[in-house]
KETORKE-213880 format. One record per residue (C-alpha): x, y, z; residue in three letters. Coordinates in pm, 1 decimal. Layout:
<sites>
((X,Y,Z),Ala)
...
</sites>
This chain:
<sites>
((0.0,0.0,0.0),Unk)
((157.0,343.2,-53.4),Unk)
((215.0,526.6,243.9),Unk)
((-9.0,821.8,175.0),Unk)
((-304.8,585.9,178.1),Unk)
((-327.3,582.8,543.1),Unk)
((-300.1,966.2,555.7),Unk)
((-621.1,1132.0,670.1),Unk)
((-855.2,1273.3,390.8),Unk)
((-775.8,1664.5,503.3),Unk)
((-427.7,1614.6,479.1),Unk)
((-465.2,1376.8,122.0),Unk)
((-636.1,1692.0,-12.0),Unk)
((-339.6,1974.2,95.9),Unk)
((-72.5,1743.9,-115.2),Unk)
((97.4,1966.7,-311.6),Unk)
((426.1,1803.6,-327.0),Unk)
((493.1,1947.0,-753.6),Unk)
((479.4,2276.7,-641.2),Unk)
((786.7,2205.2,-447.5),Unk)
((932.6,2075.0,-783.5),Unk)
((872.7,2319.8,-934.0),Unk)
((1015.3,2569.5,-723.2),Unk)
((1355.3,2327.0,-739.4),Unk)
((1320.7,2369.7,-1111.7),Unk)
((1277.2,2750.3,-1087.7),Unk)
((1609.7,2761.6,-883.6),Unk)
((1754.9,2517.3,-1098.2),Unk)
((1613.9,2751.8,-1401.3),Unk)
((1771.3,3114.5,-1173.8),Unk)
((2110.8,2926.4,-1138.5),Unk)
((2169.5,2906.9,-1503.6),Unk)
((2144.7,3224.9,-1646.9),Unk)
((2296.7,3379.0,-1330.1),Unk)
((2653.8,3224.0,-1491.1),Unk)
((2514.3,3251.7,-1863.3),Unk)
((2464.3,3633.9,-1870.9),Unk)
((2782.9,3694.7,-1569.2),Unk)
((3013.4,3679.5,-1881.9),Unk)
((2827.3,3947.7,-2122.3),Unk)
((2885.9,4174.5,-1825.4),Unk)
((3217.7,4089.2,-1707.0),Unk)
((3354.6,4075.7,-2073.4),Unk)
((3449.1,4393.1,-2135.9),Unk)
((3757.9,4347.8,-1790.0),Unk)
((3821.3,4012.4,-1914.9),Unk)
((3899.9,4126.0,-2306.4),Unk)
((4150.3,4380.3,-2126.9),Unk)
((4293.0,4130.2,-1920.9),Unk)
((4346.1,3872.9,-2163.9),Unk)
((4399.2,4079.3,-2469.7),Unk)
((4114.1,3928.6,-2627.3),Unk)
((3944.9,4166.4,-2974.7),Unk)
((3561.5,4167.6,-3007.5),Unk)
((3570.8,3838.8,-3258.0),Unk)
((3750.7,3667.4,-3038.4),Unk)
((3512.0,3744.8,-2735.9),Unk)
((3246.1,3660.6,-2985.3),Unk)
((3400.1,3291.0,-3090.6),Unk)
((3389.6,3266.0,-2651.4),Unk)
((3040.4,3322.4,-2640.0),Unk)
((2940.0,3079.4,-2908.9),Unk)
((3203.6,2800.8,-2747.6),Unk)
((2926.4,2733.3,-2464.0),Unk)
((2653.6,2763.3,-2679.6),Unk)
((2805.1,2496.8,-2982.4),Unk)
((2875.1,2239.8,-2678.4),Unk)
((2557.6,2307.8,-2511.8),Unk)
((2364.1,2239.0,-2821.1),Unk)
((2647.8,1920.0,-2951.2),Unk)
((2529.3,1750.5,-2629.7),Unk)
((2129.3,1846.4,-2598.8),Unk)
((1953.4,1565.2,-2724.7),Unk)
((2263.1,1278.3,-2560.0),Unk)
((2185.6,1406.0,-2246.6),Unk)
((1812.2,1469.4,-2294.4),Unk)
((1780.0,1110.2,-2386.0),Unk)
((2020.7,1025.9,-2080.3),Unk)
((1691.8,1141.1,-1885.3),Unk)
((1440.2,952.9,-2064.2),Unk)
((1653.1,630.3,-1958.0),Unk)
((1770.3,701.2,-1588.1),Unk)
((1570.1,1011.8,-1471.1),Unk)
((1652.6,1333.9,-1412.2),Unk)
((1759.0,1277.5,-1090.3),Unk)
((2076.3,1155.5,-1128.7),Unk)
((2102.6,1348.3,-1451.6),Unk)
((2026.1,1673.5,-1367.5),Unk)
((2267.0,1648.5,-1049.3),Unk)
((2541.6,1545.9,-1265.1),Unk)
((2443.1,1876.0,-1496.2),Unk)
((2459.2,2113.6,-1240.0),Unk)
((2764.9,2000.6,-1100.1),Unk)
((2959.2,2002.1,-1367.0),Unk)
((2840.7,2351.8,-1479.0),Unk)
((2943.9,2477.7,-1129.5),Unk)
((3279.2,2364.0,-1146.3),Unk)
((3380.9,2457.9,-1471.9),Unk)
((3174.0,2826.5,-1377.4),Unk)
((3445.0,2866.7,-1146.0),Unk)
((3718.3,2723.5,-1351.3),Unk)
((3617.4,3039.9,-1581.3),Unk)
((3836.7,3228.7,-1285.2),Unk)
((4137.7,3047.2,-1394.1),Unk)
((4180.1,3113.6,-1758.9),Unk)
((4448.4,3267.0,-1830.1),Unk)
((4470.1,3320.1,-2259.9),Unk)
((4276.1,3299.9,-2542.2),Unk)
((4260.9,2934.4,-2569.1),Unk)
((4230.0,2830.6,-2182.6),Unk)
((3900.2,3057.6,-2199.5),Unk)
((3807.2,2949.3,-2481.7),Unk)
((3825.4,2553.9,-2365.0),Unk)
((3688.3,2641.4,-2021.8),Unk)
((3380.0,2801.7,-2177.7),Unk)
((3301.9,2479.6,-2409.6),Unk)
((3325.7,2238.4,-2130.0),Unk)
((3104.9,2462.6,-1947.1),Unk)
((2910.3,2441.9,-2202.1),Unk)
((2918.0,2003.8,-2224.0),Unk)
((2813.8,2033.4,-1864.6),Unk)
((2523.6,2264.1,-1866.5),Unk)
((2343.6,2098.5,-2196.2),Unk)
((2074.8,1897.5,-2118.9),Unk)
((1908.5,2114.7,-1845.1),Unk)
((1599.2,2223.4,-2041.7),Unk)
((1519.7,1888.2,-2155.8),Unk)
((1534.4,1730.8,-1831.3),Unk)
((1332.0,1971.9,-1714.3),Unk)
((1073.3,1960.5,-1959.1),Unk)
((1139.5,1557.1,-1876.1),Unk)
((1030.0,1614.1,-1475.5),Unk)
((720.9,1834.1,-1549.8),Unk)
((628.3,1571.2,-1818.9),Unk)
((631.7,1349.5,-1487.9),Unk)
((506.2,1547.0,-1248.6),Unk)
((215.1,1800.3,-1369.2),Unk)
((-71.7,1662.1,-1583.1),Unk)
((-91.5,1791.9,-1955.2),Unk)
((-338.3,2140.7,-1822.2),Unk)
((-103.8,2221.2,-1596.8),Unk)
((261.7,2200.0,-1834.7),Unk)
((285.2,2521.1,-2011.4),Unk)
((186.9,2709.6,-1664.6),Unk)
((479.7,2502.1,-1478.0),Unk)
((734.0,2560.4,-1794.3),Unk)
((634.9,2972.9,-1819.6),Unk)
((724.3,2973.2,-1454.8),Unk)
((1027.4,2740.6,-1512.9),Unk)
((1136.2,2968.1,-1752.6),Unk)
((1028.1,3354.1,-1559.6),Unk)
((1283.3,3219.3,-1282.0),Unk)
((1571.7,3218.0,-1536.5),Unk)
((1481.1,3569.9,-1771.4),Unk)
((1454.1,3711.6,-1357.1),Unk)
((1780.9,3547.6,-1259.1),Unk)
((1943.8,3690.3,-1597.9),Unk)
((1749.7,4006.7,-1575.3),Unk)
((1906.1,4086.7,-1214.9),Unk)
((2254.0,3947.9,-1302.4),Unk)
((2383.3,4295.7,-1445.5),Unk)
((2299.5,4458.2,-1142.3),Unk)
((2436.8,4171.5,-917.2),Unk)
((2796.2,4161.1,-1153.6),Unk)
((2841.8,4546.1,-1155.2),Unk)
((2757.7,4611.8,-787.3),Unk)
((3027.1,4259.0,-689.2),Unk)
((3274.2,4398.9,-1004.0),Unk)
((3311.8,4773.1,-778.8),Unk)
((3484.7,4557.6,-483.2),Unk)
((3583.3,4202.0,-650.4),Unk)
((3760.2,4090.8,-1000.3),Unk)
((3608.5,3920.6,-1220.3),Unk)
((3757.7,3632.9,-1135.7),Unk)
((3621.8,3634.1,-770.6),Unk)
((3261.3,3671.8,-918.3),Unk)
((3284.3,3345.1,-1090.7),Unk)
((3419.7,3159.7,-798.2),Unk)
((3124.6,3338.9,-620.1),Unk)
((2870.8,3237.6,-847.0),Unk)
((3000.2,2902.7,-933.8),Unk)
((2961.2,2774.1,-538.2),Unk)
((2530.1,2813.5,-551.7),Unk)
((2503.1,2546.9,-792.1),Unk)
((2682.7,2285.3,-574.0),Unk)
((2381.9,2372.5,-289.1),Unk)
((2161.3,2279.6,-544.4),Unk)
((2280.2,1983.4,-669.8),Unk)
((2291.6,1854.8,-328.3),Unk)
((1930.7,1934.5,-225.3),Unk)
((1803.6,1790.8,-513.9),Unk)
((1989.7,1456.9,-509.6),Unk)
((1830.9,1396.7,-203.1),Unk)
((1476.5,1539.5,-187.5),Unk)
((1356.4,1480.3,-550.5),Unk)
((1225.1,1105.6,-696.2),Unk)
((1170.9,1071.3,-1051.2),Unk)
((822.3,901.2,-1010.9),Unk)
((592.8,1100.8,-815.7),Unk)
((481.8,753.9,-673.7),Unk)
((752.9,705.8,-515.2),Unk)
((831.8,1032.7,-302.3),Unk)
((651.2,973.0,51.8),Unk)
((518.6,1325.2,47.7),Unk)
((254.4,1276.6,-231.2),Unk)
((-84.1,1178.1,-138.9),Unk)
((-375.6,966.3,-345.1),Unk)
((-536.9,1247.7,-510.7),Unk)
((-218.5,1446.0,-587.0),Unk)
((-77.2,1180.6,-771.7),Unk)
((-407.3,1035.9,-944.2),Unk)
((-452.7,1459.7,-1073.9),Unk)
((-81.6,1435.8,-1151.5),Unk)
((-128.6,1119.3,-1397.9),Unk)
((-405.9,1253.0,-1609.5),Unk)
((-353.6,1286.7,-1943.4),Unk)
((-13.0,1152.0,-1863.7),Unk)
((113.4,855.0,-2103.2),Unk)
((311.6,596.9,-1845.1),Unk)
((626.7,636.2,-1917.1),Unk)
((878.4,620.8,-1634.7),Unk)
((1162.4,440.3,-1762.0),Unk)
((1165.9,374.3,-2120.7),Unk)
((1321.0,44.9,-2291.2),Unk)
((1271.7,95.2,-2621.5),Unk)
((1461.9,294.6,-2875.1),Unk)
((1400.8,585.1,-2952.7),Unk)
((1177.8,641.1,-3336.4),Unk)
((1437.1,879.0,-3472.4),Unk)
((1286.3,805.0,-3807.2),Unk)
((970.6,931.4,-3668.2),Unk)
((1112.5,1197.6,-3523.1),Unk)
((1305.5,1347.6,-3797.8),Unk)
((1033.9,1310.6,-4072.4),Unk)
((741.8,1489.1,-3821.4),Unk)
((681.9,1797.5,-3996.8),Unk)
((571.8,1951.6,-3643.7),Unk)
((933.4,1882.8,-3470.5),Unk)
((1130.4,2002.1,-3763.0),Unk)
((878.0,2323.9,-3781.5),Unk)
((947.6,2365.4,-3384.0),Unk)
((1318.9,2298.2,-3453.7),Unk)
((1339.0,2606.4,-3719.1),Unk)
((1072.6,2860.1,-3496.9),Unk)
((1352.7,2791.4,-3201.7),Unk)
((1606.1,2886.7,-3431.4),Unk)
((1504.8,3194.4,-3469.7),Unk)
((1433.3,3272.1,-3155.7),Unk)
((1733.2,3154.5,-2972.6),Unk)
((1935.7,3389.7,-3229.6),Unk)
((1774.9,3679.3,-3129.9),Unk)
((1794.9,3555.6,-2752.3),Unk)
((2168.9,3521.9,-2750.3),Unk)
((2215.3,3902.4,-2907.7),Unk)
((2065.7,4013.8,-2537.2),Unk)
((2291.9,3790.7,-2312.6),Unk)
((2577.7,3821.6,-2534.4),Unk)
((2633.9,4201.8,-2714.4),Unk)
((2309.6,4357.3,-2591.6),Unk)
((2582.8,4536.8,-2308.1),Unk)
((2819.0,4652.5,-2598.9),Unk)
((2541.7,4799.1,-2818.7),Unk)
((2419.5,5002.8,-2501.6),Unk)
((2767.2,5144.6,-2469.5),Unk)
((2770.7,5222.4,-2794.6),Unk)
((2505.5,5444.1,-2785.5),Unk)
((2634.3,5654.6,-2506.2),Unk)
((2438.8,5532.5,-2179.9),Unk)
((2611.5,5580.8,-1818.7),Unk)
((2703.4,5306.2,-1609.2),Unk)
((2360.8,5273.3,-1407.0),Unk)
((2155.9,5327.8,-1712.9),Unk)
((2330.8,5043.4,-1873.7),Unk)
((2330.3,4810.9,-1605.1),Unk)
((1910.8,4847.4,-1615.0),Unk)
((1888.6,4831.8,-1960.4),Unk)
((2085.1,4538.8,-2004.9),Unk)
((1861.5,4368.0,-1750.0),Unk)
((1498.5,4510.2,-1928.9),Unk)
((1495.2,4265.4,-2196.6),Unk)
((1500.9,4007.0,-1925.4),Unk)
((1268.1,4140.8,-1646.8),Unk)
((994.1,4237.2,-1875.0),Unk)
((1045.6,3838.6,-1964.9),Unk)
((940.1,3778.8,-1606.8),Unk)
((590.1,3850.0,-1683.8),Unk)
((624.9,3754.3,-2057.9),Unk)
((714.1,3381.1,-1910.0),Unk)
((435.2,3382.2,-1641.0),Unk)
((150.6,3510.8,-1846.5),Unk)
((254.0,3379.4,-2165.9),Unk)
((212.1,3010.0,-1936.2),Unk)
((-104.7,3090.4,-1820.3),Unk)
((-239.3,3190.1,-2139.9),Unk)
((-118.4,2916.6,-2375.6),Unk)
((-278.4,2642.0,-2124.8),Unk)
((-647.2,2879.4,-2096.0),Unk)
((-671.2,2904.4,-2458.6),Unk)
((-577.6,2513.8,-2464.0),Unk)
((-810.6,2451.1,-2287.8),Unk)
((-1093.6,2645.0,-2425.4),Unk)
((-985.0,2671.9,-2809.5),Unk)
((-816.6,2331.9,-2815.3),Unk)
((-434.8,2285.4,-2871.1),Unk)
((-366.6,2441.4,-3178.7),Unk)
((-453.6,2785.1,-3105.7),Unk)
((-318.7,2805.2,-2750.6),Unk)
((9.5,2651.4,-2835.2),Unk)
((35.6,2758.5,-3215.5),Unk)
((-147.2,3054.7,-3204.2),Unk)
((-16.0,3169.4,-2864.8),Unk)
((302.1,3097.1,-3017.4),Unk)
((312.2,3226.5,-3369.0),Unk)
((159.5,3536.3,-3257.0),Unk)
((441.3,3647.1,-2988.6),Unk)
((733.7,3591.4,-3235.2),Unk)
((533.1,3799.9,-3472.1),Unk)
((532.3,4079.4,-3285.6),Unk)
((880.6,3985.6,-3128.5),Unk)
((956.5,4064.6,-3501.6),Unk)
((785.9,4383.3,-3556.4),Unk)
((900.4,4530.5,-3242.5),Unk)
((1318.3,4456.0,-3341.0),Unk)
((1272.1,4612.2,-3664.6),Unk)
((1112.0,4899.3,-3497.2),Unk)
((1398.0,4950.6,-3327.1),Unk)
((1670.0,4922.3,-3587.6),Unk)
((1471.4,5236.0,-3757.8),Unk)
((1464.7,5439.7,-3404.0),Unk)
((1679.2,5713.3,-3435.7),Unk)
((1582.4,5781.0,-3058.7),Unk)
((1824.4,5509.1,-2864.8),Unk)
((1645.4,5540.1,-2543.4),Unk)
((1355.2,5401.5,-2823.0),Unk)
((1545.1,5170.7,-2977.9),Unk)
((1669.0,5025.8,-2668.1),Unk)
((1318.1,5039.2,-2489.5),Unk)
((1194.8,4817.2,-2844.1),Unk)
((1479.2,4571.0,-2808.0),Unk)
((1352.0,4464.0,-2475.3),Unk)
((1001.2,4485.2,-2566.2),Unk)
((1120.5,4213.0,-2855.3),Unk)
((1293.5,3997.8,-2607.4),Unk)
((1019.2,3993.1,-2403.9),Unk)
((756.5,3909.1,-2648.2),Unk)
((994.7,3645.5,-2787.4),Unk)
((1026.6,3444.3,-2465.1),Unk)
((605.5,3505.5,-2442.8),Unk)
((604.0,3180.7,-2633.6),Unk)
((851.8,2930.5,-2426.8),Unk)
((539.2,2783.9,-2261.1),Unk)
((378.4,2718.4,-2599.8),Unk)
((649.5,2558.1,-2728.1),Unk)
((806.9,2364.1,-2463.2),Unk)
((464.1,2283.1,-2364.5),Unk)
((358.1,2131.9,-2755.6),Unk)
((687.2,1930.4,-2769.8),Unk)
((592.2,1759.3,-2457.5),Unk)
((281.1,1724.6,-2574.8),Unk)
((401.4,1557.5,-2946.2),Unk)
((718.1,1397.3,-2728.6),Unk)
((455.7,1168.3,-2493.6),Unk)
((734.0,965.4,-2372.5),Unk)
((1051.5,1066.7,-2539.3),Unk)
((1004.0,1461.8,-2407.9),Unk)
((1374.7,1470.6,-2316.7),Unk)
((1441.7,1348.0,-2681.9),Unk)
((1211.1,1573.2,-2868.1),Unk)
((1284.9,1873.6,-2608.4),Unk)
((1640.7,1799.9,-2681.7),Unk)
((1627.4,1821.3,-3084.9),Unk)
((1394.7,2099.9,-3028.2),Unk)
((1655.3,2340.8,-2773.6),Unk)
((1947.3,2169.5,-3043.0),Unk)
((1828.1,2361.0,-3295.9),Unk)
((1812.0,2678.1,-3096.9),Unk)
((2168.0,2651.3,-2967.8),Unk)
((2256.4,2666.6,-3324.3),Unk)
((2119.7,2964.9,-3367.9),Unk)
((2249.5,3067.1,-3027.2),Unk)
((2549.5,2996.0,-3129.3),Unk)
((2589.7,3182.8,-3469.0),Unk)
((2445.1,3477.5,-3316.3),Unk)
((2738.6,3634.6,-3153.0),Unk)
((3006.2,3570.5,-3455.1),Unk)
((2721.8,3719.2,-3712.8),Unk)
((2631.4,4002.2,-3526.2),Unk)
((3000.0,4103.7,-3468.9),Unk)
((3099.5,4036.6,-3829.7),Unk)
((2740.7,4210.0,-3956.2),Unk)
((2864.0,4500.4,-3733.2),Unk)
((3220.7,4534.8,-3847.9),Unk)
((3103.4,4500.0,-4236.8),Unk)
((2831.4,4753.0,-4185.7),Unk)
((3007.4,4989.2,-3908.7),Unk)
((2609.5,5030.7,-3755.9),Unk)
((2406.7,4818.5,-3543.9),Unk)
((2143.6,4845.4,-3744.3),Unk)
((2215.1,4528.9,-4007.7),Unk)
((2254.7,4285.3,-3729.8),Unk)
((1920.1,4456.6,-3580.7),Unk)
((1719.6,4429.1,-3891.6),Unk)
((1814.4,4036.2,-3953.0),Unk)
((1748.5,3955.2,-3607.0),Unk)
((1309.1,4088.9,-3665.7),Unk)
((1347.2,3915.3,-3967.6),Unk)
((1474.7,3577.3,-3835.5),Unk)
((1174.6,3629.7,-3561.9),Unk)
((888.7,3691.7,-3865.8),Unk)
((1002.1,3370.6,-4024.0),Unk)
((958.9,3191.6,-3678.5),Unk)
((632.2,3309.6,-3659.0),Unk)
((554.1,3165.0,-3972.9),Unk)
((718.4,2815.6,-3840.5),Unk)
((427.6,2784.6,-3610.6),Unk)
((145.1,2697.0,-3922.3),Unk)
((301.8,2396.7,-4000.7),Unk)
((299.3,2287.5,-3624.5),Unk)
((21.5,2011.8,-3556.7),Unk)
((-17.6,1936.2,-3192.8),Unk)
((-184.7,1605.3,-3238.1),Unk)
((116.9,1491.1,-3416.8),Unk)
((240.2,1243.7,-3196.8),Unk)
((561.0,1041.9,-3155.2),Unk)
((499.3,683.3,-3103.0),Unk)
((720.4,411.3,-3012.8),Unk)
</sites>
């Protein structure tokens, strides 16, 4: 008999044992970008330090992001076969460590090695997460649980400037990473212990928690069979998904990576910078939440389609509109004001679309998650080298501006060919 059967009824009904997983995954979520977006602010000492030009910086940036996205779907499946428990332990303690082996580079190439194992260690995170609400929160409740997942990392990254500048007035730059790098090892540990991959099996969740938790839920827990990558790469929805996050993981990786330098550029003081570098990211707070919320009440009400696809499609459209906007601003208050707006709207649609690749992924959601964040860290990872050779060819900001709202208007379009129902099998 499991143990929560001979709980009272009162105390059966206050089980709320996911929330708690979901605040892990929020941390886990807050953790991450607080050591992604440290270097776009402490890059400017550590080019002077390490005699490092702007391309080189740039081929830095994208070193995490190629790794990251080189190991996505290997350690996303990883999850589907052991759990995230183990998995996602192993992530963030790896990350941590080479976070503060970041403090020891001393050249080009020692930073530039550091940054790509960083990189090896942190991939995998979104997919395992996607993998434990897949597990733990019925189908109504995932896009909620993954805009919230999500609003803990853009608040995380949007806070980080101000966190980095205010440690960088009485600490190097070294000492911040070695600051930063320690939280994730606090983590790791907490987790390891507290968190089951079955909700079945954690003492703490009663009857009617778990029987709400399993609806609509396909049961998966371990899987033995292989994976149908022939399924997979002919859906038309996952390759749609995989092109949509593309786009809007270029335009994501402009903010955390030379969002900072184009600020400077345009003449803003130190304080004004430090907020304006954060803006794309806070106004993503609320972008996450509500765009959560909204793509699970229009599921429900409208069906799937429209709240993932339409909720989806329509934020990267206007993601679009609002970064071309800016590139013709001559204002750059305006311009940078725009920018965030796009950033924000962009990241409006993470619920939506982690939400429908959980929902086409049934059991393989740490497989089809992983392909679909692969794809992104492409884009992620082009993003810094094309908008610092787009710059230098052009001598304005506007070029790499202008590609970036188109890149997000063909995203939008991505979402028509997205089918909901489309569902892996095997």
């Amino acid at each position: 008999m499991h143990p929560a059967a001979t709980r009272p009824r009162e105390e059966v009904a206050t089980s709320r044992v996911r929330y708690k997983v979901l605040a892990f995954a929020v941390c886990l979520a807050a953790i991450t970008y607080l050591d992604r977006v440290c270097i776009s602010i402490t890059a400017p000492e550590m080019m002077r330090e390490l005699s490092l030009s702007p391309l080189q910086m740039s081929f830095v940036f994208s070193a995490f992001t190629l790794a990251y996205g080189l190991f996505e779907i290997p350690t996303g499946w990883w999850g589907d076969r052991v759990g995230t428990r183990r998995v996602l332990t192993r992530i963030v303690s790896w990350w941590s460590f080479f976070t503060m082996a970041t403090a020891a580079a001393f050249n080009y190439g020692s930073l530039l090695l550091v940054r790509f194992l960083f990189g090896v260690g942190e991939a995998g995170a979104w997919p395992n997460a996607a993998k434990t609400f897949s597990r733990w929160f019925p189908s109504s409740e995932r896009g909620t649980a993954q805009g919230i997942f999500f609003m803990g990392a853009h608040l995380a990254g949007g806070l980080t400037p101000l966190l980095v500048t205010a440690l960088l007035a009485h600490f190097s730059w070294r000492t911040v990473f070695l600051i930063f790098g320690a939280v994730g090892f606090v983590w790791a540990a907490a987790w390891y212990r507290w968190f089951r991959d079955d909700p079945a099996q954690h003492a703490s969740v009663r009857p009617s928690e778990l029987s709400h938790i399993c609806s609509g839920r396909l049961p998966d827990s371990n899987i033995q069979g292989r994976v149908p990558w022939k399924t997979i790469l002919r859906s038309r929805s996952i390759l749609a998904l995989c092109g949509m996050y593309f786009t809007q993981s270029y335009g994501f990786y402009f903010y955390i990576t030379w969002f900072p330098t184009y600020l400077r550029s345009q003449g803003f003081t130190s304080t004004t910078l430090s907020v304006l570098s954060g803006l794309p990211l806070i106004l993503s707070v609320a972008a996450d939440l509500l765009g959560g919320l909204t793509t699970d009440a229009v599921s429900r009400r409208y069906g799937l389609r429209w709240g993932r696809c339409g909720v989806g499609g329509g934020a990267l459209a206007i993601a679009g509109f609002a970064i071309l906007g800016s590139a013709a601003s001559p204002n750059p208050l305006l311009s940078a004001l725009l920018i965030a707006v796009g950033g924000a709207s962009a990241n409006f649609l993470l619920g939506a679309s982690w939400g429908v690749c959980v929902d086409i992924a049934g059991r393989h959601a740490g497989v089809v998650t992983g392909c679909m964040n692969t794809a992104g860290q492409i884009g992620g990872t082009l993003s810094p080298i094309i908008v610092a050779l787009a710059f230098n060819h052009f001598r304005s900001w506007s070029a790499p501006l202008v590609l970036t709202g188109a890149l997000y208007l063909a995203g939008a379009a991505c979402w028509a060919a997205v089918d909901p129902q489309d569902r892996v099998e095997g």
